[in-house]
N, CA, C and O atoms as a DFTB+ gen file, in Angstrom:
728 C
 N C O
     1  1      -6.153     -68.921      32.523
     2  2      -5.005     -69.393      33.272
     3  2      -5.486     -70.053      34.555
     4  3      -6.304     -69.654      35.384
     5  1      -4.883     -70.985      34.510
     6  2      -5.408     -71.753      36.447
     7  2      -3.778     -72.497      36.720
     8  3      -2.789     -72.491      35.987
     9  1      -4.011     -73.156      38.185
    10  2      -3.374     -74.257      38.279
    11  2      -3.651     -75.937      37.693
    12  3      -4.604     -76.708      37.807
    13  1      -2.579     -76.013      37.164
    14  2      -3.101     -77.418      36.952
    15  2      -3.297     -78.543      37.510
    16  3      -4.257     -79.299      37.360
    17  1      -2.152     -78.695      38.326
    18  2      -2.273     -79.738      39.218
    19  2      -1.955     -79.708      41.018
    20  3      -1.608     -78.622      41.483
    21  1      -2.078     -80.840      41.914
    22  2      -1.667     -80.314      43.011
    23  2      -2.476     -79.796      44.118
    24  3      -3.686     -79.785      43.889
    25  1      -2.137     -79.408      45.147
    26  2      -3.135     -79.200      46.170
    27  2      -4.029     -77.647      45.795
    28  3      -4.673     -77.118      46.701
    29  1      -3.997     -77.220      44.851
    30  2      -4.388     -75.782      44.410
    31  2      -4.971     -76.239      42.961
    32  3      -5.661     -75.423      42.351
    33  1      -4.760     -77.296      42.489
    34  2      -4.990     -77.859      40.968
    35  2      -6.770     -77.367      40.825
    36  3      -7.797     -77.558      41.477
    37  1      -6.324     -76.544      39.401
    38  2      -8.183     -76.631      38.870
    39  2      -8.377     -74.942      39.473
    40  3      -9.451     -74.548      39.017
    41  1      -7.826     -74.007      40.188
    42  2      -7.570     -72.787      40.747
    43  2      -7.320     -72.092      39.634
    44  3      -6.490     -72.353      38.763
    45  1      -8.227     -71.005      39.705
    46  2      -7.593     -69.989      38.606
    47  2      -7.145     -69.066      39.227
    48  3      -7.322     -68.612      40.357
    49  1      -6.183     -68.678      37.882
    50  2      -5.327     -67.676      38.107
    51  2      -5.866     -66.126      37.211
    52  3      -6.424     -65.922      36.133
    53  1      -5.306     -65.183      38.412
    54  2      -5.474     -63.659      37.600
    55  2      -4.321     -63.686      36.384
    56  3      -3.210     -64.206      36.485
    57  1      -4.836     -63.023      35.254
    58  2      -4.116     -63.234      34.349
    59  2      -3.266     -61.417      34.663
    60  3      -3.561     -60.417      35.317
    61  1      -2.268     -61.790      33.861
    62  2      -1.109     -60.591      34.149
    63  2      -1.298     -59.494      33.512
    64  3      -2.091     -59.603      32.576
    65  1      -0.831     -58.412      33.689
    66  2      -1.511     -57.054      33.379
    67  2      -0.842     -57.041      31.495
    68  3       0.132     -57.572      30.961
    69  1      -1.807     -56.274      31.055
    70  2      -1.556     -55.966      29.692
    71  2       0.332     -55.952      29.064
    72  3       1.320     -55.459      29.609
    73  1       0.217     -56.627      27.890
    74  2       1.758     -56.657      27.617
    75  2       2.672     -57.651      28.027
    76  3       3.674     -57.906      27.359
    77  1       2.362     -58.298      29.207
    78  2       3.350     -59.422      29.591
    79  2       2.440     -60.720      28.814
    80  3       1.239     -60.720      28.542
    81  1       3.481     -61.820      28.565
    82  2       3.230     -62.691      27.801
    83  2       3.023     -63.814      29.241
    84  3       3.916     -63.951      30.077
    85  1       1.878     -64.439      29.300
    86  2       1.798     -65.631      30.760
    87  2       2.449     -66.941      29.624
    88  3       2.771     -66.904      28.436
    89  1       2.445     -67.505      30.153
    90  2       2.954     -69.279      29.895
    91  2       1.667     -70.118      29.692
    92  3       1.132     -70.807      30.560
    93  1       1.239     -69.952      28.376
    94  2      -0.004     -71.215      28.235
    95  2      -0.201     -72.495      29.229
    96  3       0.761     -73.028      29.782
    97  1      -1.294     -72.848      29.367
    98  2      -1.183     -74.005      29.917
    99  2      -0.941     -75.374      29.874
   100  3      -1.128     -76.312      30.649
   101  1      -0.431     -75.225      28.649
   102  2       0.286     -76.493      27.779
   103  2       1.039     -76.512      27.905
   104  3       1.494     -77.654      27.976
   105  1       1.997     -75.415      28.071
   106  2       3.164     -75.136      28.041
   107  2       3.720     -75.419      29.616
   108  3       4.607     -76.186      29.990
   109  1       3.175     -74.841      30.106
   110  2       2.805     -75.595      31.484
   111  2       2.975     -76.753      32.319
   112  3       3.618     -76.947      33.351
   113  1       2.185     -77.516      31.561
   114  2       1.952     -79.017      31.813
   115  2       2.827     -79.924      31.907
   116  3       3.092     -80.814      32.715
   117  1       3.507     -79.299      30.298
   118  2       4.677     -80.047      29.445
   119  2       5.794     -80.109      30.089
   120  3       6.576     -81.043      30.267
   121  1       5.799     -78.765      30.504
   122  2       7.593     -78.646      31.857
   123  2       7.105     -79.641      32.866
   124  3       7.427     -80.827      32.929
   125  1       6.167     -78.897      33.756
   126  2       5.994     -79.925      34.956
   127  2       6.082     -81.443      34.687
   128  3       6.831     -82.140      35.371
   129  1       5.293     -81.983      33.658
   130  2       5.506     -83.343      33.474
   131  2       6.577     -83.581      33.488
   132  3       6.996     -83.982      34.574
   133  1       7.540     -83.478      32.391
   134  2       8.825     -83.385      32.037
   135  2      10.111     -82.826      34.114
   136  3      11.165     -83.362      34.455
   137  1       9.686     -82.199      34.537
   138  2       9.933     -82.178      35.895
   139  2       9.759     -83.047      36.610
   140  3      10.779     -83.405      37.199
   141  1       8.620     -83.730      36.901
   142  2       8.091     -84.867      37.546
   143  2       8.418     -85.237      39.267
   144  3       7.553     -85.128      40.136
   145  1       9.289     -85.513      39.428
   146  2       9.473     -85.855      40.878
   147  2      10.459     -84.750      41.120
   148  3      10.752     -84.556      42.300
   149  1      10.988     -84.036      40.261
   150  2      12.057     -83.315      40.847
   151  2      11.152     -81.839      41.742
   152  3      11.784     -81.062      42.457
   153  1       9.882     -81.730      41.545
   154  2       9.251     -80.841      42.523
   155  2       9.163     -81.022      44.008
   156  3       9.555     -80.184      44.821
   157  1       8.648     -82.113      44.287
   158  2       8.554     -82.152      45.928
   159  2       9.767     -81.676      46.823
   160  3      10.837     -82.285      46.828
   161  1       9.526     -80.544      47.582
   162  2      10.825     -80.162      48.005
   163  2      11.553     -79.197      47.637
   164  3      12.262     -78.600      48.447
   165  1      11.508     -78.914      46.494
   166  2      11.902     -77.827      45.922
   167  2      12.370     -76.934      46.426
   168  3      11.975     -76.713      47.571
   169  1      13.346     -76.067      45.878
   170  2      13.827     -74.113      46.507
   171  2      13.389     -74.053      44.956
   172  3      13.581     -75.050      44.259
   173  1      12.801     -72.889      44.405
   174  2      12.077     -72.332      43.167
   175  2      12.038     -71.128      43.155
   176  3      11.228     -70.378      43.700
   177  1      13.155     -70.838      42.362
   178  2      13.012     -69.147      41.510
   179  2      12.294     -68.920      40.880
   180  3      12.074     -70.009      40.349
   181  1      11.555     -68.134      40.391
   182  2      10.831     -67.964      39.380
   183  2      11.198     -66.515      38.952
   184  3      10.548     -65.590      39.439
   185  1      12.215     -66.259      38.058
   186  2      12.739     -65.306      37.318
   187  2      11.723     -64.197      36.286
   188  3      11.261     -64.720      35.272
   189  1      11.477     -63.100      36.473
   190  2      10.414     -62.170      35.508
   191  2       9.288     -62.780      35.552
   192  3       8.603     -63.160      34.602
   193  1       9.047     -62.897      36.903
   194  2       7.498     -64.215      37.333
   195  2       6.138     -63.311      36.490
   196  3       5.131     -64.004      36.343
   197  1       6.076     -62.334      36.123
   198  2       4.979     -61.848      35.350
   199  2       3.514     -62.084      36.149
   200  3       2.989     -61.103      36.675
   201  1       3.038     -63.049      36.210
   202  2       1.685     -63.711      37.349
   203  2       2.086     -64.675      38.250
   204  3       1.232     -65.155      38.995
   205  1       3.549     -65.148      38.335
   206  2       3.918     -65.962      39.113
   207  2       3.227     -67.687      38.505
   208  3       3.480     -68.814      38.932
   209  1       2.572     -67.368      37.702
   210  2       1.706     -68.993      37.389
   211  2       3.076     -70.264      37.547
   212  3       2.801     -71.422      37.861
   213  1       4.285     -69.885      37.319
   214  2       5.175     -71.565      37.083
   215  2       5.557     -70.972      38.961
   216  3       4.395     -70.807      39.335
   217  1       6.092     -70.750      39.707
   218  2       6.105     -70.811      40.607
   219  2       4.945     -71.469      41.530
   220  3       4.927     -72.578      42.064
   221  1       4.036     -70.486      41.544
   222  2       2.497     -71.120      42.266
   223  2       2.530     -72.609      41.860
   224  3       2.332     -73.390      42.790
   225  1       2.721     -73.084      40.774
   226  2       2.422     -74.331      40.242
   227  2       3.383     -75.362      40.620
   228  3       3.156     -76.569      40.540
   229  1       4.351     -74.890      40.991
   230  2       5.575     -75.687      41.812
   231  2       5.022     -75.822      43.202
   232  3       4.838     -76.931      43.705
   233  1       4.749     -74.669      43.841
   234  2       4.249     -74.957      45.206
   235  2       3.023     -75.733      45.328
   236  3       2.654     -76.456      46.254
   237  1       2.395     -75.418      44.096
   238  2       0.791     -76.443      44.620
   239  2       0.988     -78.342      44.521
   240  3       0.249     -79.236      44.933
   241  1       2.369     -78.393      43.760
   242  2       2.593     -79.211      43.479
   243  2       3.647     -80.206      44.567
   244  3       3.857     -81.419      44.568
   245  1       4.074     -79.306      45.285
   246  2       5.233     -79.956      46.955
   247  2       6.323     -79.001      47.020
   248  3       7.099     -79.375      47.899
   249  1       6.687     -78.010      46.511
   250  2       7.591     -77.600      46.255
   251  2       8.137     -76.735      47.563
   252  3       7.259     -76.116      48.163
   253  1       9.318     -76.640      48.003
   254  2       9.376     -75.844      49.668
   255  2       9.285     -75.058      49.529
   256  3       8.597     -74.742      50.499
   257  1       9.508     -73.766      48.714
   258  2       9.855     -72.565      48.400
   259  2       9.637     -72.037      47.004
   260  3       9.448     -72.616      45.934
   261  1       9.708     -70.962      47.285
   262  2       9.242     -70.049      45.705
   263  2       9.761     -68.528      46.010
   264  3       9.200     -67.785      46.815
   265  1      10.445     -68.322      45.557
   266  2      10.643     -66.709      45.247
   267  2      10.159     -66.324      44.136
   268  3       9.759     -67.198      43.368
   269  1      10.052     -64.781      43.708
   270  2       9.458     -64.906      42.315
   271  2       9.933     -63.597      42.311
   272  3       9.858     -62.920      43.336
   273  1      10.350     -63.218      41.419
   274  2      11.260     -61.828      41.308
   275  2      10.778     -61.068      40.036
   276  3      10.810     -61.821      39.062
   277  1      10.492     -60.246      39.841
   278  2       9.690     -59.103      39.008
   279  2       9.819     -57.846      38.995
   280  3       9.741     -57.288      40.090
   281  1      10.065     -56.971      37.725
   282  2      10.314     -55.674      37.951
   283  2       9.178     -54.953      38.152
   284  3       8.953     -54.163      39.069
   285  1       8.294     -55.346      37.012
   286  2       6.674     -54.689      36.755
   287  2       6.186     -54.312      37.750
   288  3       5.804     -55.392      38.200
   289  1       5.818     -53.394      38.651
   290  2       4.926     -53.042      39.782
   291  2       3.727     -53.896      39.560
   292  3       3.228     -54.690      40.357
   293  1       3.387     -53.638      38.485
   294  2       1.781     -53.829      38.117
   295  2       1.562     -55.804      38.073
   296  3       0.473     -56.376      38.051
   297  1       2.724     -56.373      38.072
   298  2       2.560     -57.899      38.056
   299  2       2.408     -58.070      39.783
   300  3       1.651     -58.827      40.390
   301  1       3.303     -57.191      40.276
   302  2       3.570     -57.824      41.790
   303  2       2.448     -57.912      42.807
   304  3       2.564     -58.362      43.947
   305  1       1.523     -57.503      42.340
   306  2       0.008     -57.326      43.173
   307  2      -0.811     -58.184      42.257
   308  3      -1.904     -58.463      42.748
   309  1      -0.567     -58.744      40.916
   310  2      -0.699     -59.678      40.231
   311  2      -0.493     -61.213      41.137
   312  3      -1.274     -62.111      41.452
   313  1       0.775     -61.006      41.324
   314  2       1.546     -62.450      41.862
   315  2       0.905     -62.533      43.070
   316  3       0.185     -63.520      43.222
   317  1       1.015     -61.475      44.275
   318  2       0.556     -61.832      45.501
   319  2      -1.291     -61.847      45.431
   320  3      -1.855     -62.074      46.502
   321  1      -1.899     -61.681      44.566
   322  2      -3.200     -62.141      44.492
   323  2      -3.417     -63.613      44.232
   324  3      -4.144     -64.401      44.838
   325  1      -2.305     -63.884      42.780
   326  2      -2.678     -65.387      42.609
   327  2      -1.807     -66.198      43.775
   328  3      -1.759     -67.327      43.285
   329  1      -1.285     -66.243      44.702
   330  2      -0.594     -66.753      45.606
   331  2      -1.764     -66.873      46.561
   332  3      -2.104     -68.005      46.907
   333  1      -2.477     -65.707      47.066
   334  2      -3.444     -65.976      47.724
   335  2      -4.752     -66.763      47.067
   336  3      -5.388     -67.474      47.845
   337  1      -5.182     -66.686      45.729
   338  2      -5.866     -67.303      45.664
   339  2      -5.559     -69.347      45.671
   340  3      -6.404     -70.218      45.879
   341  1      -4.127     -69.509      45.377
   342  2      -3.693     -70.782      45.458
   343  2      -3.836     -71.173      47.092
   344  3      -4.494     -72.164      47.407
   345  1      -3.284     -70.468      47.951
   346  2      -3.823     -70.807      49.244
   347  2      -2.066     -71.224      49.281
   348  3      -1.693     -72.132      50.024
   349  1      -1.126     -70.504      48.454
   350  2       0.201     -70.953      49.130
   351  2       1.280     -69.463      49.710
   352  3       0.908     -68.303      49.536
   353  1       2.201     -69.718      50.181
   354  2       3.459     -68.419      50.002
   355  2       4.603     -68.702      49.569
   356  3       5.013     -69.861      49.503
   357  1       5.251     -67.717      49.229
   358  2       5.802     -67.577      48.820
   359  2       6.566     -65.597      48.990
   360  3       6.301     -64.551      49.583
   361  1       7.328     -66.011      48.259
   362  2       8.459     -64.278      48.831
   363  2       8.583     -63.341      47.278
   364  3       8.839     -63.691      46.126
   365  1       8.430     -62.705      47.580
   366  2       8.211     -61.563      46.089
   367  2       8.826     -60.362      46.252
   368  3       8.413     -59.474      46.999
   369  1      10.052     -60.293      45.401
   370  2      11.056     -59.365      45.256
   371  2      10.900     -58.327      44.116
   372  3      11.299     -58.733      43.024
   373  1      10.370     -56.996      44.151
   374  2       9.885     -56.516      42.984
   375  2      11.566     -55.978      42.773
   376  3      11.951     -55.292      43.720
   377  1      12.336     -56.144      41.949
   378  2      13.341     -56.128      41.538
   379  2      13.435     -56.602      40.096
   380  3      12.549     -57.201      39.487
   381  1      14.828     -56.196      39.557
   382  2      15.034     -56.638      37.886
   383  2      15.678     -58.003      38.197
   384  3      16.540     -58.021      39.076
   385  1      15.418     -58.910      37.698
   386  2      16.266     -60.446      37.832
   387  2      17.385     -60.299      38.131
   388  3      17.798     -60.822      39.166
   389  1      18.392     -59.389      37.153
   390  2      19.784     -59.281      37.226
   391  2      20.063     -58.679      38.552
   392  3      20.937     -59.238      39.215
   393  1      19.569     -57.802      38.978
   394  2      19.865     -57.042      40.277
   395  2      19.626     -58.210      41.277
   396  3      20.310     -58.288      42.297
   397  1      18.787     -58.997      41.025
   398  2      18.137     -59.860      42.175
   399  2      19.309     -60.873      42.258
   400  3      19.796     -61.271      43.317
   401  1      19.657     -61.199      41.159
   402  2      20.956     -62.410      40.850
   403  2      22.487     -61.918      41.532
   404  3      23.463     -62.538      41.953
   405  1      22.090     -60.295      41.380
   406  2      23.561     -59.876      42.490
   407  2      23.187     -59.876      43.534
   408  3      23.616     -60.692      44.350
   409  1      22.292     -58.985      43.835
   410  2      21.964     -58.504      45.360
   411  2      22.175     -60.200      46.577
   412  3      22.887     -60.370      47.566
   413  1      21.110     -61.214      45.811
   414  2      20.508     -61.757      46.671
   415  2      20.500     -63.630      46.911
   416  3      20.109     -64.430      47.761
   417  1      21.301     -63.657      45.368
   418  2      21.365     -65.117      45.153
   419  2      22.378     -65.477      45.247
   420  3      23.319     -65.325      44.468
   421  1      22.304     -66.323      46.790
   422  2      23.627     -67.131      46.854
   423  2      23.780     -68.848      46.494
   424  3      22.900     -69.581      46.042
   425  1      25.179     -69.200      46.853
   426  2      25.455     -70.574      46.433
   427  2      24.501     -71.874      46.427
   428  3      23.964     -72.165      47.496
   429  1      24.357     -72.342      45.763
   430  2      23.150     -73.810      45.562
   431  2      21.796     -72.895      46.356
   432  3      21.082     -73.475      47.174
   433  1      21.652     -71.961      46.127
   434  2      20.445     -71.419      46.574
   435  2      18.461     -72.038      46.452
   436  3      17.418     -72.117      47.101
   437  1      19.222     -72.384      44.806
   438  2      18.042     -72.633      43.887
   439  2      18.323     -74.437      43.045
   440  3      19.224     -74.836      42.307
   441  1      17.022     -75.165      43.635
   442  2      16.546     -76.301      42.789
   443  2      16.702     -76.713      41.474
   444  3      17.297     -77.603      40.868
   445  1      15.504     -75.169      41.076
   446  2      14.852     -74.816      40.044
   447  2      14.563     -73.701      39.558
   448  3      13.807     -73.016      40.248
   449  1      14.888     -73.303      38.651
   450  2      14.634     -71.554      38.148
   451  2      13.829     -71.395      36.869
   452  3      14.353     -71.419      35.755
   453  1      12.780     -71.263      37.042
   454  2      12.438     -70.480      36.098
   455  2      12.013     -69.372      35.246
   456  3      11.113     -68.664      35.699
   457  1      12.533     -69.064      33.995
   458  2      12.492     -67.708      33.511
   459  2      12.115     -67.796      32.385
   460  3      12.677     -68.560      31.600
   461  1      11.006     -66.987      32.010
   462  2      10.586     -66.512      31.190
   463  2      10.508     -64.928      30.756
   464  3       9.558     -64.152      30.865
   465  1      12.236     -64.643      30.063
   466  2      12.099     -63.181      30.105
   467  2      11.123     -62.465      29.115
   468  3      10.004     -62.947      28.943
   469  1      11.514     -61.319      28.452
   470  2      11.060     -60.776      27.638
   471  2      11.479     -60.736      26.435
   472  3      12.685     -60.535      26.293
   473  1      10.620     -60.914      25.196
   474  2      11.621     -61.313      23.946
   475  2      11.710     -59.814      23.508
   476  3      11.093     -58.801      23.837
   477  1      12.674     -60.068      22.679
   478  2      13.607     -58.856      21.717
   479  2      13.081     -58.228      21.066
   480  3      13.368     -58.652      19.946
   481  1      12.262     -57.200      20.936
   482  2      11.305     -57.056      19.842
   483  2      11.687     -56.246      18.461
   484  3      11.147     -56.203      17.356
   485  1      13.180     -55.453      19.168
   486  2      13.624     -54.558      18.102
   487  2      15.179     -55.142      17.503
   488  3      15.882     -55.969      18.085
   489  1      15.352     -54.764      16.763
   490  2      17.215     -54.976      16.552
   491  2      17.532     -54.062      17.781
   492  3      16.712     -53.208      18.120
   493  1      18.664     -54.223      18.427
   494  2      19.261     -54.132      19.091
   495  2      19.147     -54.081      20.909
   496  3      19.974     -53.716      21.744
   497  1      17.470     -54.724      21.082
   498  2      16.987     -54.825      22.385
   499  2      17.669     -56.276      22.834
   500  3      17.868     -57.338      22.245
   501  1      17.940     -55.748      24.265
   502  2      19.158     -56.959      25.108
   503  2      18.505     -58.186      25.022
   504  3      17.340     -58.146      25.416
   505  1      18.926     -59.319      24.606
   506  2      18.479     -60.952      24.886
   507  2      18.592     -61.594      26.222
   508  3      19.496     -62.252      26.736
   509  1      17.382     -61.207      26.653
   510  2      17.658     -61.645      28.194
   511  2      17.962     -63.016      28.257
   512  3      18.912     -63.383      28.948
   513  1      17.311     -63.789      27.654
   514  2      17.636     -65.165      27.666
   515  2      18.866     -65.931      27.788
   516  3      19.085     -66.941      28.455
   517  1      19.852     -65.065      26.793
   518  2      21.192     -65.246      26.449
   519  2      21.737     -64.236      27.152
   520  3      22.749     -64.127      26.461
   521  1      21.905     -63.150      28.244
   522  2      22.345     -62.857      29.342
   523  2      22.235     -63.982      30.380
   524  3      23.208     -64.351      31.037
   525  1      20.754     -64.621      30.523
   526  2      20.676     -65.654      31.862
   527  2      22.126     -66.213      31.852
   528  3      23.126     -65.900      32.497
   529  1      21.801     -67.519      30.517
   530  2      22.786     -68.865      30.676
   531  2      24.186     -68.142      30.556
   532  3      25.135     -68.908      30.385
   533  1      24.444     -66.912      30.611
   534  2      25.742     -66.630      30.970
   535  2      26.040     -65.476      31.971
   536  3      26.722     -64.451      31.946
   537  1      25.553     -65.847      32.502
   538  2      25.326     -65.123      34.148
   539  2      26.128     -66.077      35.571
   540  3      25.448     -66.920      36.157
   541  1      27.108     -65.902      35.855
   542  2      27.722     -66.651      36.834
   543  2      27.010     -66.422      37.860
   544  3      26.987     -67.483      38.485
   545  1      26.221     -65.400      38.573
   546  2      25.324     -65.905      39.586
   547  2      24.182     -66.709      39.410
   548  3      23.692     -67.384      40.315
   549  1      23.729     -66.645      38.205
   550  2      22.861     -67.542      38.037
   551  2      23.285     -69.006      38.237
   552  3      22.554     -69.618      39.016
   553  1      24.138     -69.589      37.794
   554  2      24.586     -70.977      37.636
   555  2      25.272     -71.064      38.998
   556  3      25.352     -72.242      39.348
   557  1      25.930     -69.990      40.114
   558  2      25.925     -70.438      40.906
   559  2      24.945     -70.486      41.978
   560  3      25.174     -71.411      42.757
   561  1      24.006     -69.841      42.244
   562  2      22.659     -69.672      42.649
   563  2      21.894     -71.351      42.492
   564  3      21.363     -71.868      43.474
   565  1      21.934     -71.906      41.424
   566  2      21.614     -73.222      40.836
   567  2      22.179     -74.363      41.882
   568  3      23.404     -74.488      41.904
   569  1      21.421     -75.184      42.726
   570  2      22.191     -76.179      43.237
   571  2      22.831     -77.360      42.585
   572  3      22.038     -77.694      41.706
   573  1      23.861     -78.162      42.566
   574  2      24.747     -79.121      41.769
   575  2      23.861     -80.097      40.400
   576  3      24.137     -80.414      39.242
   577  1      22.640     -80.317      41.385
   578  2      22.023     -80.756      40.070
   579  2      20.460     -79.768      40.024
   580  3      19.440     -80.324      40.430
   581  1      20.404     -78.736      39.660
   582  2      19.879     -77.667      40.019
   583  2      19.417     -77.610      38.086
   584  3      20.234     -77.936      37.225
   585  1      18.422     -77.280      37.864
   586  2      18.217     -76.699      36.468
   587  2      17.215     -75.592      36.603
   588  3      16.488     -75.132      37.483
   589  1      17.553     -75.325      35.090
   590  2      17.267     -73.699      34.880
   591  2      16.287     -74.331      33.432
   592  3      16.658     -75.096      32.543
   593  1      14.830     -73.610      33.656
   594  2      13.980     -74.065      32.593
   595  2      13.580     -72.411      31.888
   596  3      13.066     -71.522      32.566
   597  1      13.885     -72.285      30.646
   598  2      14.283     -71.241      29.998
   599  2      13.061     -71.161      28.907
   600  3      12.838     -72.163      28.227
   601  1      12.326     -70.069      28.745
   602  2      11.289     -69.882      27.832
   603  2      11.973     -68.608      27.054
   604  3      12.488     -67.682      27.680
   605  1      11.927     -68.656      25.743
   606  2      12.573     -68.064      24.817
   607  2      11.929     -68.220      23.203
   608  3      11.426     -69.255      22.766
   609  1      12.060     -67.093      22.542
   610  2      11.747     -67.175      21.408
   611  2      11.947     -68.272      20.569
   612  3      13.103     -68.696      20.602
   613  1      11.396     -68.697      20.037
   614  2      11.806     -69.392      18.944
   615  2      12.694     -68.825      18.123
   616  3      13.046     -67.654      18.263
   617  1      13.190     -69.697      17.079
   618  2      14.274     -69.693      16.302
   619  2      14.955     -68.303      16.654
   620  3      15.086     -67.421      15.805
   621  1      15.212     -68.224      17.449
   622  2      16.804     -67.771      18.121
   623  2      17.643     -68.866      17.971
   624  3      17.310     -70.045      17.854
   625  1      19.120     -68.231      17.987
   626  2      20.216     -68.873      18.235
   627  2      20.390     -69.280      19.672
   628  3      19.850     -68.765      20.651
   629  1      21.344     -70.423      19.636
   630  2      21.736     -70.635      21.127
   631  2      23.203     -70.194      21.591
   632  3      24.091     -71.036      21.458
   633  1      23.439     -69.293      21.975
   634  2      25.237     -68.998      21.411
   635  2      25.696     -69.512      22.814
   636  3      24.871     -69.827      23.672
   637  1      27.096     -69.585      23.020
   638  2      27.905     -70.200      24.164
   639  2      27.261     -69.689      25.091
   640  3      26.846     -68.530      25.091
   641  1      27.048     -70.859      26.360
   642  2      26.103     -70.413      27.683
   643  2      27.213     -71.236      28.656
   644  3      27.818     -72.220      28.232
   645  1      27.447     -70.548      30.400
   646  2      28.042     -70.930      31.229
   647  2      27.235     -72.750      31.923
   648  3      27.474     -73.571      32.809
   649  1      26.268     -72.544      30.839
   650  2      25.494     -74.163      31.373
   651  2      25.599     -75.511      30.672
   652  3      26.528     -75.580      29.868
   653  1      24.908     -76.500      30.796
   654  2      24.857     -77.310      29.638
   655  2      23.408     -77.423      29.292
   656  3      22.490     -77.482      30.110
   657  1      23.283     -77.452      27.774
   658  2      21.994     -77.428      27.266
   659  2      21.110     -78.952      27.666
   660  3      21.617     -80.070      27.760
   661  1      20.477     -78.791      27.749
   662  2      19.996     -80.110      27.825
   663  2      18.536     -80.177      26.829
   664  3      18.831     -79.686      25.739
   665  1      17.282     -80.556      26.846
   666  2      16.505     -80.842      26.086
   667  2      15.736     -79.269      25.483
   668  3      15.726     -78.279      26.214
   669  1      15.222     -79.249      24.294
   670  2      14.939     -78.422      23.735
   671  2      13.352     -78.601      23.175
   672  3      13.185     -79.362      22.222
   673  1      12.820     -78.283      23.442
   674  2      10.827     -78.317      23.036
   675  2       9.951     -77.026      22.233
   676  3       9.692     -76.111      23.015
   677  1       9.514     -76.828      20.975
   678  2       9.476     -76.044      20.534
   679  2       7.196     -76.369      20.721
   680  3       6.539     -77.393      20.539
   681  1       6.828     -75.168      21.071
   682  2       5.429     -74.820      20.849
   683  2       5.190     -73.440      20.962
   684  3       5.233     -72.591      21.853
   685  1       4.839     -73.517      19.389
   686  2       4.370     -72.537      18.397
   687  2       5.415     -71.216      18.321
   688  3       6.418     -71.474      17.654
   689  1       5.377     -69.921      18.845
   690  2       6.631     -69.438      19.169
   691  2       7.272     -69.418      20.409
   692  3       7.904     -68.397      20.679
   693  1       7.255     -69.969      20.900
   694  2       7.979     -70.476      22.039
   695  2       8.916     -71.615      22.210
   696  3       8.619     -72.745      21.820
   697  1       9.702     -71.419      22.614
   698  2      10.750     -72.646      22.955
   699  2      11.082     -72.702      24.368
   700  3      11.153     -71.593      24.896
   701  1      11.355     -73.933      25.295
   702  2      11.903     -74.205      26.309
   703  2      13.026     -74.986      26.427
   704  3      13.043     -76.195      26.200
   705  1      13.847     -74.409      26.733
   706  2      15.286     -75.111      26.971
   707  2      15.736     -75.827      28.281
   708  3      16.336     -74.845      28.719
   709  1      15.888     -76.615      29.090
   710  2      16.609     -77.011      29.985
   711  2      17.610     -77.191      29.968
   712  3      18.100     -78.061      29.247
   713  1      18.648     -76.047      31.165
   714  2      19.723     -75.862      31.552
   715  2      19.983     -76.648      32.852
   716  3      19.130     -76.849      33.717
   717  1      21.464     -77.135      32.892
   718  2      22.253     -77.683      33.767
   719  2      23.481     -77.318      33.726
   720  3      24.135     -76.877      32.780
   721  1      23.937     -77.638      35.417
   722  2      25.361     -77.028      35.727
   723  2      26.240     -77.842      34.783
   724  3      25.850     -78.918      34.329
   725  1      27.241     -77.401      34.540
   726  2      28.106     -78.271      33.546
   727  2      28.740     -79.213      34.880
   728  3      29.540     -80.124      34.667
C-alpha cells in the first residue's frame, strides 16, 4: 500500500491490522482519476477509514480536510501513523460511522465521502452499504454537489437509496458506486 500521487505520492503506507479489507491500489487510482479536479480543496470524510489510505490520498493530493472515522481501535493508531508518515493531518474520530453521522455531521459538511464498509458475510449481517445511501444525515452532511464514493460487494443489489446513483465500476469483487444528492 503507498500513496499514489501528490505531495506524499510514492509514500508507503502501514497496511491495516488483520481482517480489514484496504482498497487496492488500482482501485485507488481509478476513483481519484475519475475525481480529478474535484480534490483540490476538498472537506473529505472518509467513512470506516480502516488505514485511512483514500483520505491521506485526498490530502496528498490538495484536499482541505479529512476526517476519517473508525470503530476498530486497532486501525486508529493505524491511521494516525500513516498520516504521519504522509507528512499530512487530519482529525480521527474512533467512533461507528452511524454514530459519527448523528453525533457530528452537519449540513453541506462534506465534499466527498468515502466509505468502504464491511461486507455481509453471513445471511442476516446488516448491509452497511445500503444503510449509507439511505441515511438522511449522510446526504445531508454531503454538500449540494457533494458525492459519496461507495465500495461494496459485488453483485449485490442496489435497492432504493436517498441519493442518485451515478457511475458504477466493477474490479474483481469489488464495486464502486458514485453517489449524488438528488
Amino acid at each position: 500500500m503507498r500513496i499514489i500521487a501528490g505531495e506524499a505520492g510514492g509514500r508507503p503506507l502501514k497496511a491495516p491490522p488483520e481482517g480489514v479489507r484496504p482498497t487496492m491500489d488500482r482501485v485507488k487510482g481509478a476513483i481519484f482519476s475519475s475525481l480529478g479536479d474535484r480534490i483540490p480543496g476538498a472537506r473529505v470524510l472518509d467513512l470506516f477509514a480502516g488505514s485511512g489510505a483514500m483520505g491521506i490520498e485526498a490530502l496528498s493530493r490538495g484536499a482541505a480536510s479529512a476526517t476519517f472515522v473508525e470503530a476498530n481501535p486497532h486501525c486508529l493508531g493505524c491511521i494516525r501513523e500513516n498520516l504521519r508518515r504522509a507528512g499530512v493531518t487530519g482529525s480521527v474520530q474512533g467512533l461507528d460511522a452511524f454514530r459519527f453521522l448523528d453525533l457530528y455531521a452537519g449540513t453541506n459538511m462534506f465534499d466527498l465521502i468515502f466509505a468502504d464498509p464491511p461486507y455481509a458475510k453471513n445471511p442476516g449481517d446488516p448491509d452497511f452499504a445500503v444503510l449509507l445511501t439511505r441515511s438522511e444525515k449522510l446526504v445531508a452532511a454531503l454538500s449540494p454537489e457533494g458525492i459519496l464514493v461507495l465500495e461494496r460487494q459485488a453483485k449485490r443489489d442496489h435497492p432504493e437509496t436517498l441519493l442518485t446513483e451515478g457511475r458504477t465500476k466493477r474490479y474483481g469483487k469489488t464495486e464502486v458506486t458514485f453517489y449524488f444528492k438528488p
